[in-house]
N, C-alpha and C positions, 0 to 999 in steps of 0.2 A: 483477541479483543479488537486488532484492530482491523485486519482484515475481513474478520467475520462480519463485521459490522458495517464495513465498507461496502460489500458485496451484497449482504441486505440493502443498503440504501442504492447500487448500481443497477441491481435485477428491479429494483421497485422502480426506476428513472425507464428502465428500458421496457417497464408492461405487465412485468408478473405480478400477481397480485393487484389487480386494481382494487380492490376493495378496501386496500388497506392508505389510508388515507397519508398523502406526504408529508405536509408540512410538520407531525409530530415526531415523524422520523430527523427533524431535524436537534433534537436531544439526544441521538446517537453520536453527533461530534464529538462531545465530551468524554465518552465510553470509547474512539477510537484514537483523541488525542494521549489518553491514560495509556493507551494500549501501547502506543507509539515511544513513550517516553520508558516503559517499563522496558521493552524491543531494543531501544539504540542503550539504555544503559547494561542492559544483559550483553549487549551486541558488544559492545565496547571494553567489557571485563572479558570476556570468550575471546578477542583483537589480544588485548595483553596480555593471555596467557601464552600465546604463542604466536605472535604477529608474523613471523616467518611462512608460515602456512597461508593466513589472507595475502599476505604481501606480496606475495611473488605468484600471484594464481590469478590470470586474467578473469578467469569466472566472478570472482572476488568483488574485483572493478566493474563487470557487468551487474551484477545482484545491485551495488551499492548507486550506478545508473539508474537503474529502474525502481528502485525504491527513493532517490530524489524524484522522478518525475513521479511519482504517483503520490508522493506528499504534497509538488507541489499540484497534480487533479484537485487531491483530496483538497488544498487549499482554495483553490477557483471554483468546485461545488459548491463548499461551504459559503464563499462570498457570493459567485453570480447566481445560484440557483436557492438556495434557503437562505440567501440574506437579506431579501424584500417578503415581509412575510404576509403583504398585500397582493402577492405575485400568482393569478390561477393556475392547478392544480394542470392542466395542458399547457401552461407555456415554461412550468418549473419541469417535465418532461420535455419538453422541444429542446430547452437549453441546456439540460444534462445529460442529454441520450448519448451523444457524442464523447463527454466525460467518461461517464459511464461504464463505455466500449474501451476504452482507453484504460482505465483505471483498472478494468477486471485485468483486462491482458498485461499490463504491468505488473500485477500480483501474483498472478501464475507464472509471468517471466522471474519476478522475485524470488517466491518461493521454489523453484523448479531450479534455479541459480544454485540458490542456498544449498538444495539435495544433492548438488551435486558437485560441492567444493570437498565433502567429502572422497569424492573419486578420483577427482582431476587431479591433485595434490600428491607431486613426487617430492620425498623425502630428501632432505639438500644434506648430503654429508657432509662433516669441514676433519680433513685430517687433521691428527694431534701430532 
């Protein structure tokens, strides 16, 4: 939800789809804040099952980098570019293109993190 939705609104700041008009796309927040909140509470029961595994896995600390900076994108979209909603449809592109760029590649750095905490993750033995 919520990066699907992000990514819709980044491809549409950067060109694709002109036809599809922006400022409506600005009712997507809502559908990517839910998504976000559903995300860090799953994320945070997945943490306490076995905190040993994030904790000690730099990868871990990277995903959780990039996923603050692309909240807070997500957050300076939402305010500089669909928060004047008098704002034309070429200059709410001028000032999210940059976001945009930003924001896709923090989510693939995100997700691409996430894939691969699975790998990086050696098993800490504690003698008994």
């Amino acid at each position: 939800m919520l990066v699907g939705a992000n990514a819709l609104v980044d491809l549409r700041l950067l060109g694709f789809s002109p036809s599809i008009p922006l400022a409506p796309l600005k009712r997507f927040f809502r559908i990517m804040w839910i998504g976000f909140g559903i995300n860090a509470a799953t994320g945070v029961v997945l943490l306490i099952s076995y905190p040993t595994k994030a904790l000690t896995n730099p990868v871990f600390y990277a995903k959780l980098t990039m996923i603050a900076s692309a909240i807070w994108i997500l957050m300076k979209l939402q305010k500089e570019v669909f928060g004047d909603p008098t704002l034309p449809e070429t200059d709410m592109m001028a000032r999210g293109a940059s976001l945009a760029k930003w924001s896709l590649a923090l989510w693939v750095g995100a997700i691409s993190a996430g894939r691969l905490l699975a790998y990086t993750f050696k098993y800490i033995l504690y003698p008994f």
